[in-house]
C-alpha positions in Angstrom: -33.5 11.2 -114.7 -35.0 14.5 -114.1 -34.4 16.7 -111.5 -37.3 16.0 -109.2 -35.8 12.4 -109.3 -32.2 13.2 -108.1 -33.4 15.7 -105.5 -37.2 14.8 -104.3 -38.9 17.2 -102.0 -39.7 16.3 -98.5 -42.1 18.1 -96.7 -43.1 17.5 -92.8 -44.5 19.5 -90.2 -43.5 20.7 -86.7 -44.4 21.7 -83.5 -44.6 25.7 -83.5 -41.3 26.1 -81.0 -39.0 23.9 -82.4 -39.6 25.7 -85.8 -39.2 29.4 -84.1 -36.2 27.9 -82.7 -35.2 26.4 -86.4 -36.5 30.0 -87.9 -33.6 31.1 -85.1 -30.7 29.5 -85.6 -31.4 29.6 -89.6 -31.1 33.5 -89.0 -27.8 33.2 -87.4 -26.4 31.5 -90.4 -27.5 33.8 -92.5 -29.6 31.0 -94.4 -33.2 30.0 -95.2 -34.7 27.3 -92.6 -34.8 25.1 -95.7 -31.7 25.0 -96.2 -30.7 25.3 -92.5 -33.0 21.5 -92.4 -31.3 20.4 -95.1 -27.9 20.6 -93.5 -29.0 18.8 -90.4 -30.8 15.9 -92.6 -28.4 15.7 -94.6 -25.4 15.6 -91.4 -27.5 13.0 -89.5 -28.0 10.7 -92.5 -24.2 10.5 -93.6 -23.8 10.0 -89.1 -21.9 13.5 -88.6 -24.5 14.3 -86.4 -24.5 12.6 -82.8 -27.7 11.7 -81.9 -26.7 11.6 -78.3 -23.7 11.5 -75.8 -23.4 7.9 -76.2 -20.5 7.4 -78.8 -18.7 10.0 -77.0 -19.3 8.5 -74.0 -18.5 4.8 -75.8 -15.0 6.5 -76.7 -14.3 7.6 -73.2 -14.8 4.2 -72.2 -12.4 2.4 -74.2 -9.7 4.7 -73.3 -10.0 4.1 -69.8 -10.0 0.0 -70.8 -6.8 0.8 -73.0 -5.1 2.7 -69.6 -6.4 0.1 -67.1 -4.8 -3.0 -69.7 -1.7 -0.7 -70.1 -1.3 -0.4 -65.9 -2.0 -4.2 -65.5 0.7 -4.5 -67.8 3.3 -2.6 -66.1 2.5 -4.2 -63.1 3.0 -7.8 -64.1 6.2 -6.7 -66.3 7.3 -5.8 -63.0 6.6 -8.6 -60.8 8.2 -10.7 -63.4 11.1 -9.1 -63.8 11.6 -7.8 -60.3 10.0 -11.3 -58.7 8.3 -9.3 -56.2 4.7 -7.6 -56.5 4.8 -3.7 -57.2 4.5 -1.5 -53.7 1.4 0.1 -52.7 2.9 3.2 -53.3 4.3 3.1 -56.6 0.8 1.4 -57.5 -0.6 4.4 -56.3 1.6 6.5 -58.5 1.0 4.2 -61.7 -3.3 4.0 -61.2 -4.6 4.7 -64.9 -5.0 8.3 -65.6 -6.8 9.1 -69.2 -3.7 11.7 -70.4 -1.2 11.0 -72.9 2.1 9.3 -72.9 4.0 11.8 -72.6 2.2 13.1 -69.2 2.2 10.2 -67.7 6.2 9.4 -68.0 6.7 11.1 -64.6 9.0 8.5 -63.4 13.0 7.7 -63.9 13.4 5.0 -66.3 17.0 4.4 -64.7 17.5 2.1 -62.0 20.6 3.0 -60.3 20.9 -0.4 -58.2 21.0 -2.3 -61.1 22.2 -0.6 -63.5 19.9 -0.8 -66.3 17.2 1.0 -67.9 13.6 0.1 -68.0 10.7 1.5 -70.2 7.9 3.6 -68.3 5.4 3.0 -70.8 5.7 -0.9 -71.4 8.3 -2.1 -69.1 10.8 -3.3 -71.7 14.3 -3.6 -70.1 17.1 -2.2 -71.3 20.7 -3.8 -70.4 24.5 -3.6 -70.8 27.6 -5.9 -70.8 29.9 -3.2 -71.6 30.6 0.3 -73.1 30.0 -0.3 -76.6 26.8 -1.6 -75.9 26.1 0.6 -73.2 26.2 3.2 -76.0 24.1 1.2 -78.6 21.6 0.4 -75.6 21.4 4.5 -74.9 20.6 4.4 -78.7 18.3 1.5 -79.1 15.9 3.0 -75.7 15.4 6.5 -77.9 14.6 4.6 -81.0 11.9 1.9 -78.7 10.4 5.3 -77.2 10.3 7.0 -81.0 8.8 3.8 -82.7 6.9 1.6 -79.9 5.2 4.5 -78.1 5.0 7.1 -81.4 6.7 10.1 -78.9 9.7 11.9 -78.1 11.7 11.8 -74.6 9.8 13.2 -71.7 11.8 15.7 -69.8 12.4 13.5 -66.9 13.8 10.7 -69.6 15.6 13.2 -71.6 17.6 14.3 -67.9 18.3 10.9 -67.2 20.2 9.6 -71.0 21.9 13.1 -70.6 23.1 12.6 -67.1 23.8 9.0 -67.6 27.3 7.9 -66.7 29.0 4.3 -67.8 29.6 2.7 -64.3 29.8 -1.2 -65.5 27.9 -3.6 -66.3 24.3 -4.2 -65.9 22.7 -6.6 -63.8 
């Protein structure tokens, strides 16, 4: 196979402006418009080059279905664990943002009338009988936040497991 096999020539005209323009940018690059054509061939054809806004917008898209699934979530771990529908206000609070994790862990995980500890970001619940497993339970919620959810402590987490005293059992 000879060279003008492995790399064939193609050769197409243009309207005047859009090759000034080429001619332009070419320039800025410090390149020939050749090879300035050849880069953006050879990007579209191997899909590095967005033709439009729509994949980005696609992506936007599923992350706001991904926060809207994750918020219906929260709100029927709670009515099932709390037997009463979330308030108005804390719905509010919880509406789908499109942030991170870690921004959006704003709230206590600690419930102070019952004793127990509940995950901000799926709603797991985290109980006690007594000390020793008050301790291991202070353990396992770090190690659910590190592997379920792939991030550290927020800062309002973090305050609470420091702060948090032993006052009996769970409910």
């Amino acid at each position: 196979m000879n060279y003008s096999q492995k790399n064939p020539t193609v050769a197409f005209r243009i309207e005047k402006k859009f090759f000034d323009k080429l001619l332009r940018k070419a320039e800025k690059k410090k390149i020939t418009n050749s090879e300035y054509s050849r880069e953006i061939i050879t990007k579209f054809l191997k899909d590095e080059l967005i033709e439009n806004n729509q994949t980005e917008y696609d992506k936007l898209k599923l992350e706001k279905l991904k926060e809207e699934i994750r918020y219906l979530k929260i709100k029927n771990d709670f009515a099932e664990n709390f037997d009463k529908p979330i308030s108005n206000s804390a719905t509010r609070m919880l509406k789908p943002a499109i942030t991170t994790n870690q921004e959006l862990s704003f709230q206590s995980p600690y419930d102070a009338t019952t004793k127990r500890l509940q995950c901000v970001d799926c709603g797991v619940l985290i109980t006690w009988d007594n000390f020793d497993s008050y301790l291991t339970q202070i353990h396992e919620y770090k190690k659910h936040i590190l592997n379920k959810h792939n991030r550290e402590l927020s800062a309002i987490e973090k305050d609470v497991i420091d702060n948090l005293k032993y006052e009996g059992k769970s409910k």
